[in-house]
N, C-alpha and C positions, 0 to 999 in steps of 0.2 A: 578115753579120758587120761590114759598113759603121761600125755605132755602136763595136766595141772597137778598131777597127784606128786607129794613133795616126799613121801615115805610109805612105808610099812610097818605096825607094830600090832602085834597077837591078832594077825589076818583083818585087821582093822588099818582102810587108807585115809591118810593124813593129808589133807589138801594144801597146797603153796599156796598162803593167804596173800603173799604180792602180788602172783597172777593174778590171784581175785581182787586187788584193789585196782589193777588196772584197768581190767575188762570193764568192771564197773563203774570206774569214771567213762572210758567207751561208750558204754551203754546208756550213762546219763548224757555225755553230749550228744549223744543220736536223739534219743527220746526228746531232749530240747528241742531238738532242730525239726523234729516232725509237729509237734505239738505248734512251733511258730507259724509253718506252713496255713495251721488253722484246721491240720488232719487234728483225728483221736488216734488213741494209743489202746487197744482191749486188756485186761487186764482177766484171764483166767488162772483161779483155782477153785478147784473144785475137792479135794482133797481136805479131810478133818482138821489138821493143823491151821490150814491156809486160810479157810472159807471165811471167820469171823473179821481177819485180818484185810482177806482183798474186798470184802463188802467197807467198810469203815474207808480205807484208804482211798479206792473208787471215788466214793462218795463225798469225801473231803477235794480231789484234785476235780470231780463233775466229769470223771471216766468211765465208759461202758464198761462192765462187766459181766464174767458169768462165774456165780460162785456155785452151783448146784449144780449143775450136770451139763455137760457140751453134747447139744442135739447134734445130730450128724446133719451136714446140711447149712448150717449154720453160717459160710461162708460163700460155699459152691453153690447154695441154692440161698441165696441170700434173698430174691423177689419175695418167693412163698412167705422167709419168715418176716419180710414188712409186709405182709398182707397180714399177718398174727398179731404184732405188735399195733399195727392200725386197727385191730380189732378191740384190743386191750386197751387201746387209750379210747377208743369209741366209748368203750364199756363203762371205762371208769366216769369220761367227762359226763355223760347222760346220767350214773348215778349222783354224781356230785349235783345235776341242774335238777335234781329230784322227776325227771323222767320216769322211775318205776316207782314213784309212789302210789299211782293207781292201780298197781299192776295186785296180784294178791299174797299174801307172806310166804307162799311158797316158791312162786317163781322169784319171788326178791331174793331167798333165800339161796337157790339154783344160782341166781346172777351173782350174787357175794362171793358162792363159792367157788364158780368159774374165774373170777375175778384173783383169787387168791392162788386157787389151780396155775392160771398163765404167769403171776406177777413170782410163780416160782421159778418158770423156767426162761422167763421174756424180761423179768422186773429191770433186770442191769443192763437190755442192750432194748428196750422200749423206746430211748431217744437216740438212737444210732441213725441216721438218716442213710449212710453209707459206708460203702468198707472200708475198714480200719488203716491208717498210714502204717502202722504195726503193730505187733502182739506179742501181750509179755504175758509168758507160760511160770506156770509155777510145777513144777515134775514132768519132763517131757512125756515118761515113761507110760503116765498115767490120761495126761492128755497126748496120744500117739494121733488120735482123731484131728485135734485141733492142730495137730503139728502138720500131718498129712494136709491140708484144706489149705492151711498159709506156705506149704512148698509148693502147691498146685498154681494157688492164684500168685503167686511169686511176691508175696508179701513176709516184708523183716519180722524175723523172731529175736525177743530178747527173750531168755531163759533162763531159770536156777539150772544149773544141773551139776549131777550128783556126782559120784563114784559110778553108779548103776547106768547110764545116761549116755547117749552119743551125739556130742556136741556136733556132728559134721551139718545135718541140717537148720544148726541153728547159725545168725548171721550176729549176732551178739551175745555167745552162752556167757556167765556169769558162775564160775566154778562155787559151791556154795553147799551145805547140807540144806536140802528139803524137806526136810522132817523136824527141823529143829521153829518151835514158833519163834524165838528170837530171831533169829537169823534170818526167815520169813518176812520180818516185819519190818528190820535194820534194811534189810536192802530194798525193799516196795516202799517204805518212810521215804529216802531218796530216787526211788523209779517217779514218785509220783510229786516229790517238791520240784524236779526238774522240768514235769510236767507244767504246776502252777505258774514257773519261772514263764514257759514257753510262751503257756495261754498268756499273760502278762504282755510279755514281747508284743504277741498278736494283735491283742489290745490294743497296746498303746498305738502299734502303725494304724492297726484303723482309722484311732483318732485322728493321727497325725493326717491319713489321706484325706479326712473329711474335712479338715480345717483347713489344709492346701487349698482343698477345689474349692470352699469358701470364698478363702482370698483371695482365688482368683476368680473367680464369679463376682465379687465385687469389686475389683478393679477392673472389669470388663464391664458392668453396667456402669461405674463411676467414668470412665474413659469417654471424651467428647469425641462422638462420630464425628468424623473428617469430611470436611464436603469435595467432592470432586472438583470444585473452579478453584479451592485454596492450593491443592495440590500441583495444579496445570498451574504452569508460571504464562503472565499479562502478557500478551502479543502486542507492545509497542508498534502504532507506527513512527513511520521516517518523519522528522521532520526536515524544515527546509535548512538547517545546519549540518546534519548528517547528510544531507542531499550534495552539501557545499564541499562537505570535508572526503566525501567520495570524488566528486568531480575533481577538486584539486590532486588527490592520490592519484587519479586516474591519469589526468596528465602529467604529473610531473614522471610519472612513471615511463611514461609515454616519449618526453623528452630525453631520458636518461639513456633509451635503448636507440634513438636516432640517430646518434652519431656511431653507434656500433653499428647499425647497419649501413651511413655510409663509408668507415671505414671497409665493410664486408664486400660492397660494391668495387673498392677503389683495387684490392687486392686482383677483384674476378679481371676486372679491367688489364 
């Protein structure tokens, strides 16, 4: 962290705040440009300062999150946990179609509480169908797991990091205190409007492809099929003038070369 840190004073390092607005425009125009793709962006912390801030913010931009604890697994065994998370929406839609109202107060009881069990540790990545285009860490230090699993699967880290922190594996650190909730929230407030910007972008091209094939789909069925005899051009025949106006070319053409041959004679002679 040597290159962000701007000073020293009573063994307390003072961070280059230019660094850090650069990186973080950086890091918003990545997050942009993944988010247009149509990928997610994960957003973990798990950490007491962070937790209330990345659940809210997640949930405003409609980004996966993990604010409670990073299972190990998590990424490299990413199957397993959609077989969990497909459990947990099972769960829930059958309680919602009232499925266990037959059931009796104690196994309703069991399922409620299973329900609230997984929605602790599944709740923020339950709609995740697939892995993350990138992950934005909030303490590397602290998620070393989550950092470990996204330098495996070669997936972009953006990051807070600290003084304590080693920026080498991340591929967008963000020089920043982690501990501090303001500063927490000032820079995830923009991790996650650049997000909103993205999903937008995406959006709108959707629309945009689906009214394209529109128009063209009905100018394809608007278009009068062509018939093949209009395209083949009319095989005139001859008549007896075109018959006359060859005959006459034919000889005069005939005469014009007569006397070059018998001049050609006269020479051989």
């Amino acid at each position: 962290m040597a290159p962000f840190i701007f000073t020293e004073r009573n063994g307390i390092h003072i961070l280059d705040l230019q660094q850090t607005v650069g990186c973080l425009d950086a890091a918003i125009t990545f997050v942009r440009n993944v988010v247009t793709t149509g990928k997610d962006v994960l957003i973990v912390g798990t950490k007491k300062q962070a937790k209330e801030t990345v659940e809210e913010e997640a949930q405003r931009a409609g980004l996966p999150y993990v604010s409670n604890r990073w299972l190990g697994g998590t990424l490299t065994n990413f199957r397993t946990m959609q077989s969990r998370t497909q459990h947990l929406r099972d769960l829930e839609d059958r309680m919602e179609q009232g499925d266990y109202s037959r059931r009796s107060k104690k196994e309703q009881l069991d399922i409620t509480n299973e329900i609230i069990r997984m929605n602790r540790y599944f709740g923020g990545i339950k709609s995740m169908d697939r892995l993350p285009g990138a992950v934005f860490i909030i303490d590397t230090v602290k998620e070393s797991i989550a950092v470990a699993e996204c330098d495996r699967l070669n997936i972009p880290i953006v990051a807070l990091v600290d003084t304590n922190c080693n920026p080498k594996p991340i591929t967008y650190p963000i020089p920043s205190n982690d501990d501090a909730i303001r500063a927490i929230k000032l820079i995830l407030t923009q991790i996650t409007d650049a997000a909103l910007e993205g999903k937008a972008s995406f959006e709108a091209g959707l629309e945009e492809g689906i009214s394209n094939a529109e128009v063209i789909d009905s100018d394809i069925s608007e278009e009068p099929t062509a018939n093949v005899e209009d395209s083949v051009p009319e095989k005139k025949e001859p008549t007896a003038t075109d018959l006359g106006q060859i005959v006459t070319t034919t000889s005069e053409a005939d005469e014009q070369s007569a006397p070059e041959i018998t001049e050609g004679e006269k020479h051989t002679e």
